[in-house]
N, C-alpha and C positions, 0 to 999 in steps of 0.2 A: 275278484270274485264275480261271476257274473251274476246279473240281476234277473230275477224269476219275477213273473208277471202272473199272478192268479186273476180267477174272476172277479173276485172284489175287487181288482185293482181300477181306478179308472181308465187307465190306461187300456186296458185288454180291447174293449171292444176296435180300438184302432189299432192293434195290433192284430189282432183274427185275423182279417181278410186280406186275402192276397189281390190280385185285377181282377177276376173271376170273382162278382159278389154272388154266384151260384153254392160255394164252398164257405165255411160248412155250411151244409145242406138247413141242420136247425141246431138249436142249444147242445141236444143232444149227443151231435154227433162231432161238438167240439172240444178243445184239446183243453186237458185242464189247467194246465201251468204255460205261461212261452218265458224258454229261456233266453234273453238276449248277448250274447257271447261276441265281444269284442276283444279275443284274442285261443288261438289254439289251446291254449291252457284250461281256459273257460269251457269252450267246447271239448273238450275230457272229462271237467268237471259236470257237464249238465249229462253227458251224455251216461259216463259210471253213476251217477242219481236215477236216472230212469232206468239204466239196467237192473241197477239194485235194487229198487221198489218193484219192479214190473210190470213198468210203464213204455207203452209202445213209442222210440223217438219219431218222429218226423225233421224234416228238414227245409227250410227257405231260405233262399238269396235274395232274391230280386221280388220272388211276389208271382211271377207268371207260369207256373203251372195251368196245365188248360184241363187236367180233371182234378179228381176229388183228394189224389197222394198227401198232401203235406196238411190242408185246412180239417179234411176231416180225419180225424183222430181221437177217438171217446173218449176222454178223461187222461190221453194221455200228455206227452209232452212234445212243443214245438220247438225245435231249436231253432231261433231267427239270426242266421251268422249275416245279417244286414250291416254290422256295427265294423265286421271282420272286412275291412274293402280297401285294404292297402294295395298299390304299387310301385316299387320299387325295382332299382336295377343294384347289381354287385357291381360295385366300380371296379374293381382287380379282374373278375371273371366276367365279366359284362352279359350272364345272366340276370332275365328279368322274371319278376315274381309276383303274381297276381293273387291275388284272396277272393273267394268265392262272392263276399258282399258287393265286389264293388261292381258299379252298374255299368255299361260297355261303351256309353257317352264320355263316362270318366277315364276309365281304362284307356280309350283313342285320347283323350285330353295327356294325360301324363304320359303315355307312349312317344308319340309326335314331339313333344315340347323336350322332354328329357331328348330324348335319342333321334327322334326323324322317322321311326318306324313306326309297325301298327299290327296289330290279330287281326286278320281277316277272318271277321265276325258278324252279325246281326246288327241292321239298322236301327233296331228298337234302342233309343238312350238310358230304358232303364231297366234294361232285363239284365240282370243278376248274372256272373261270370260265372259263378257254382254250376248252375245245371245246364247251362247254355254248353260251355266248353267239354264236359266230358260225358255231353250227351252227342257231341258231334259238331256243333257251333259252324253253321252256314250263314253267308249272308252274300252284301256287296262285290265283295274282292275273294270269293271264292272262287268265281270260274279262273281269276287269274294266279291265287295262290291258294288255293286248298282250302280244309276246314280248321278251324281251331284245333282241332285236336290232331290234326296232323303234325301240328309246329311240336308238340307236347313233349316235354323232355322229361320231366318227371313229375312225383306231388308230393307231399305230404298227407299223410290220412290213417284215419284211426277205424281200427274196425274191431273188433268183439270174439273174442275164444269162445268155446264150447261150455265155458265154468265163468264165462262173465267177466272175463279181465281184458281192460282194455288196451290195445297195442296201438304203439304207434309205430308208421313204417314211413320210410321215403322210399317210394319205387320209381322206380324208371326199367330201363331194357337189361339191364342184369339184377337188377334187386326185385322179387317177387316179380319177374317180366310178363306173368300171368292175368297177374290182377292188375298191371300196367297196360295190357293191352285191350282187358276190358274198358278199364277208365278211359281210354280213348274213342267213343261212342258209346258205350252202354253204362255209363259214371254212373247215371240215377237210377238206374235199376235194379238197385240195393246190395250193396257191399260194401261201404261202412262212409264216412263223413269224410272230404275232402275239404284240408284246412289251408292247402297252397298249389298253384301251380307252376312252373317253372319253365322257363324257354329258355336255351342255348342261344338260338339266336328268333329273329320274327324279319319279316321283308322291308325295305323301306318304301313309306308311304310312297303314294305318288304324288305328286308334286302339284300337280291340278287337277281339275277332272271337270267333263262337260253335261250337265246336267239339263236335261228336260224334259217334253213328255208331248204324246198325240192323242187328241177326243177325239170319237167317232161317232156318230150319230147311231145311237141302238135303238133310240124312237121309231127310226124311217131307216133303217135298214134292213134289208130282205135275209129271209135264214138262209139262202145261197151266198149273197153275201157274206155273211158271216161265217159262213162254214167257208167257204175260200181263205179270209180274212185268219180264221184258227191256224187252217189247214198252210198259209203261206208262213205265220210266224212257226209252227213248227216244224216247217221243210228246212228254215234257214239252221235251226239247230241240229238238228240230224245231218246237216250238210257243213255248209263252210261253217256253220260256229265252230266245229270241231276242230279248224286250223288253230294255231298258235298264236298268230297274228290276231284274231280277234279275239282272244280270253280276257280282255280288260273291257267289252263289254258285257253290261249287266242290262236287263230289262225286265221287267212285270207287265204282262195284261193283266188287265183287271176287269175282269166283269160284273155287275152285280145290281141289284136292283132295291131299290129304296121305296116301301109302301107304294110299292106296284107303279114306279119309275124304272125303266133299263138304263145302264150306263156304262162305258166302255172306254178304258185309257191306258195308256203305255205311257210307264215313267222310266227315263233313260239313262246310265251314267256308262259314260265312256271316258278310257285315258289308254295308250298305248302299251304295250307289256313296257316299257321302259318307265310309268310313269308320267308322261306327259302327254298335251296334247298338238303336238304339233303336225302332224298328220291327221287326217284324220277321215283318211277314204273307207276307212273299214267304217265308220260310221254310217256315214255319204251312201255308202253301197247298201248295209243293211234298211237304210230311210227309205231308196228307191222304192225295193219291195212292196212298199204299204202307199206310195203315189195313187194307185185304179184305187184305193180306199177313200179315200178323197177327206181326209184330216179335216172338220170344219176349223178348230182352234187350237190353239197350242197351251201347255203350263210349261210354264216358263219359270228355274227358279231365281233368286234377287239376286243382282249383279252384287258383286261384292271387289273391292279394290279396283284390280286391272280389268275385272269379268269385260270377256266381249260378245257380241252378239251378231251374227250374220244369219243373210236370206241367203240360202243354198239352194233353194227349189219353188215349184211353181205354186206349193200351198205355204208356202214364206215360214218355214218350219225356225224357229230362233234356238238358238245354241247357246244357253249359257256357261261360259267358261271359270270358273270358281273355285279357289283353294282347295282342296280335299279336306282338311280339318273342316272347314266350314260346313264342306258336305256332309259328311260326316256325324256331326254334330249342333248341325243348325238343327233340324227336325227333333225336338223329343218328343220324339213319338213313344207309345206306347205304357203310358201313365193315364190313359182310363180305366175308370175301373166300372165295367157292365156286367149285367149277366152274359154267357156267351156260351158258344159252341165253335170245335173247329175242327178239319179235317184233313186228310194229305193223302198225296198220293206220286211216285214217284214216276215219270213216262218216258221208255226209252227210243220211241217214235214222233211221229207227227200225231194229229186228232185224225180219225175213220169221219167221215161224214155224220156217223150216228152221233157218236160222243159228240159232235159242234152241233149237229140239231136238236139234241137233249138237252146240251147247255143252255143252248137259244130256247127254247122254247121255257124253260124255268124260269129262266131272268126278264123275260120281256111277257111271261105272266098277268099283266096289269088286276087283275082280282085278288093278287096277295097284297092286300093294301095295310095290312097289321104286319108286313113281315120285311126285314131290312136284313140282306146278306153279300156279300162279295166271297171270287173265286178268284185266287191271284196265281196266276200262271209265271213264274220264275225260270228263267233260264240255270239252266246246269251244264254240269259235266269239265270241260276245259281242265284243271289243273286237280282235280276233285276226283278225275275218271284216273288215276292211276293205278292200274292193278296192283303192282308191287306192293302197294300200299293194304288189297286185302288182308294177307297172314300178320298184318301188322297192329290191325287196328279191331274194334268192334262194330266197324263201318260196313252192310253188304252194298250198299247201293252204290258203286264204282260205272255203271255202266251209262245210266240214265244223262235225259240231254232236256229235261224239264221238270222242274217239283211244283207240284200243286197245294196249295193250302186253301179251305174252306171256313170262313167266319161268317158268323152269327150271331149278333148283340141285340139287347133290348133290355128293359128296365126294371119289369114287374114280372114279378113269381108266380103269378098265375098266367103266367104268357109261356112260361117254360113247356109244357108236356106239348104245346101247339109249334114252336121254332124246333123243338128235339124232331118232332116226329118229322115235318116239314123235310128239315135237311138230309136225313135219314134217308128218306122215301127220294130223295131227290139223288144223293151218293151211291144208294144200290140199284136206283135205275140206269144210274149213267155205267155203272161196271155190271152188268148184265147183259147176256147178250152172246154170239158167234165169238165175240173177241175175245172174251173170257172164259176162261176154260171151261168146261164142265161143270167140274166138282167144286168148283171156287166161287160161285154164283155173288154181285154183292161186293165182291172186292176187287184191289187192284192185280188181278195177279194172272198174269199170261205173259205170252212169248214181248207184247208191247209194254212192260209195263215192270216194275220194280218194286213195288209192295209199298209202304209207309214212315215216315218217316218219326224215331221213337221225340224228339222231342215237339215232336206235335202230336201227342198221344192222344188215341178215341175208343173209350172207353166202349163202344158201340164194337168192337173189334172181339173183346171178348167172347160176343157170340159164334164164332168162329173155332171149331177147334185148332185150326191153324193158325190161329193168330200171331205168336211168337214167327212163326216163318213168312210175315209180313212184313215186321220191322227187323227179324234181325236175316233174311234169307235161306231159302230153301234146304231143306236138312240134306247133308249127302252121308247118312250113318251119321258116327264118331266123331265125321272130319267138319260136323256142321257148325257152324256159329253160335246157336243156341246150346246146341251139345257142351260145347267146348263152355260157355258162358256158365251153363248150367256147376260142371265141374270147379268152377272158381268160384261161385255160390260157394257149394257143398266145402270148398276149404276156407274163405275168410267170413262168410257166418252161416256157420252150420247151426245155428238156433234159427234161423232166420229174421233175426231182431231189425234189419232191413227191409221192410216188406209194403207192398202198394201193391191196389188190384192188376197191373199191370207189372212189376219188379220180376227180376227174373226166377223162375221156379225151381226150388229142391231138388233134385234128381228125383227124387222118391213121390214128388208132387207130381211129376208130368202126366 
């Protein structure tokens, strides 16, 4: 039976909040039971209780929503499948099976050690498999094997009739192949409770991988500079990234500024498509590039076993060589818990001069001294850009060769309407402009540029009425993505008992 958590309980208040201590907003606008469901059964039973009384469910895995969907909920019910985080493999079928709770540090721990393989997923160790994966699940080892949800073979999952009866289904590509292919990037946008996931097969890890990273001085460097500097990292991806040979590298810029400090750094993970790193000119070759930049120091991460470390170049840039589990899982990142803000953007080009002296000029600011933000520039595209893979999934962005996320943390609640507006004001100056269309003023969306990415959802988007053709791409009629999404709504919950300001719309809602 699972165990229901009310407000009297002492427990509730650690339970509420997810990382976002922005959610719930106040008392108010919090959930009034959490059910803790540590097995499929349990989540049927929380969830027919809250249909039956009518109470709105919500859902969490991991805790990292970055709006308001699961914490704020009035008086309804929270189902926390945290408890639900098995992985296991079929010895006879050598299918493996993941549970939404389990956190994606643990999922690479029991992947690796059991079998040698791995999801190519999210660096965060404790973001939740539930919404991560069939929201699209990008990370590391995506350029060079796809998204989580590419690997997806089927699920398990319960979703809700017209009269309140609950189903369960296993789909995959011939059982309801509909609502299967939603679950493959648009999972959390409401169509009912996924209680298993399931792989055929997953890639085997690689073997080692070379980790490190470049600072560049944003104090004393010029916006010419800088805008070279954007404009070189995203020539390389629009050009040779797109070889095959280089899809096993990964890279972040990071920009961003800390109570009115600039700061600028590339963290690096490379390994061959084969896994290893015994070559490694494709690295060599993309380091040249950033040489005129003139790297004052290196991060470097801790050698581990065999790790080795060589001077390759004239700013003595170090290469640490390091098990991939380690990599992997040495950083648990992603367990604070701030107020925040965040935002995305998908780029199918390089940066225009304006976008890098818009950027530059935000971040090297020096009078936002109350305000702490980074912009992590992520390479894309490689194994991720497969068309074939559009009619397959609820994936549009196939094309892109950069993804942007924007963060914004801080501590106190009356700092909030001051970081909102801030980043705001700073996101739709930078997509404004010649480069963006017209009629799309504000956001990401022209001939450069691929719209948003839904599990980094910004509620700021709403304002748009095009918002849906941001994250899920451009409507063509019938044949659109949304359209199509919209239609699998209207057959597995036609109450809409799955819903967030952001979840996909009714037909009848549009």
């Amino acid at each position: 039976m699972d165990a229901v958590v009310y407000r009297n309980d002492r427990r509730y208040p650690a339970l509420l909040y997810g990382r976002n201590l922005r959610f719930p907003e106040n008392s108010a606008a919090a959930p009034g039971r959490i059910a803790l469901c540590s097995s499929p059964a349990e989540v049927r039973h929380a969830l027919q209780e809250a249909v039956s009384h009518g109470l709105r469910p919500t859902v969490r895995s991991g805790g990292h929503c970055y709006e308001n969907f699961t914490a704020n909920n009035p008086g309804g019910m929270l189902l926390d499948l945290s408890l639900l985080n098995r992985v296991s493999v079929d010895t006879a079928s050598g299918r493996y099976c993941v549970e939404p709770g389990a956190v994606l540090g643990d999922v690479y721990q029991a992947l690796y050690k059991r079998n040698g393989v791995t999801l190519p997923a999210g660096s965060c160790y404790t973001v939740g498999a539930g919404g991560h994966i069939s929201g699209g699940g990008y990370g590391v080892l995506s350029r060079l094997h796809g998204l989580s949800s590419d690997w997806l073979s089927a699920a398990d999952m319960l979703t809700v009739t017209e009269s309140g009866r609950i189903e369960e289904r296993h789909i995959h590509r011939t059982n309801d192949p509909e609502l299967f292919r939603a679950c493959r990037g648009a999972g959390s946008a409401g169509f009912g409770i996924i209680t298993a996931y399931y792989f055929d097969k997953l890639p085997a890890a690689p073997h080692d991988v070379i980790e490190s990273g470049l600072h560049f001085p944003l104090e004393t460097m010029s916006e010419e500079a800088f805008t070279a500097l954007l404009v070189t990292y995203g020539d390389y991806w629009a050009t040779r990234g797109r070889d095959a040979d280089t899809w096993g590298l990964f890279t972040i810029l990071s920009v961003g500024s800390h109570r009115g400090r600039g700061n600028l750094n590339m963290y690096i993970q490379f390994c061959q498509p084969n896994g290893i790193t015994e070559d490694c000119s494709v690295l060599s070759e993309f380091l040249k590039r950033f040489e005129p930049f003139k790297p004052v120091s290196e991060i470097t991460s801790t050698d581990a076993g065999d790790a080795a470390k060589q001077t390759t170049n004239s700013y003595h840039f170090e290469r640490g060589r390091i098990p991939w589990l380690i990599s992997a899982t040495g950083n648990r990142s992603g367990g604070e818990r701030t107020r925040a803000k965040y935002k995305s953007a998908y780029m199918k080009r390089t940066f225009t001069a304006q976008e890098a002296q818009t950027i530059y000029r935000f971040y090297t600011d020096s009078s936002r001294t109350a305000f702490s933000s980074s912009l992590a520039i992520d390479s894309y595209g490689g194994a991720i850009n497969r068309t074939e893979l559009l009619g397959e999934s609820a994936i549009a962005q196939r094309s892109s060769i950069m993804k942007l996320q924007w963060e914004c943390h801080w501590q106190n609640a009356n700092e909030d309407a001051d970081h909102l507006r801030t980043l705001d004001r700073f996101y739709t100056e930078l997509y404004s402009g010649s480069h963006v269309d017209a009629d799309h003023q504000g956001t990401p969306w022209g001939e450069g540029y691929e719209g948003c990415y839904m599990n980094y959802p910004d509620a700021d988007m709403l304002r748009y009425s095009w918002w849906p053709e941001l994250y899920y791409g451009r409507n063509t009629g019938h044949d659109g993505l949304y359209p199509f999404l919209q239609k699998v709504k209207r057959t597995y919950d036609p109450n809409n008992v799955f819903h967030h300001a952001m979840s996909i719309r009714l037909p009848q809602e549009a």
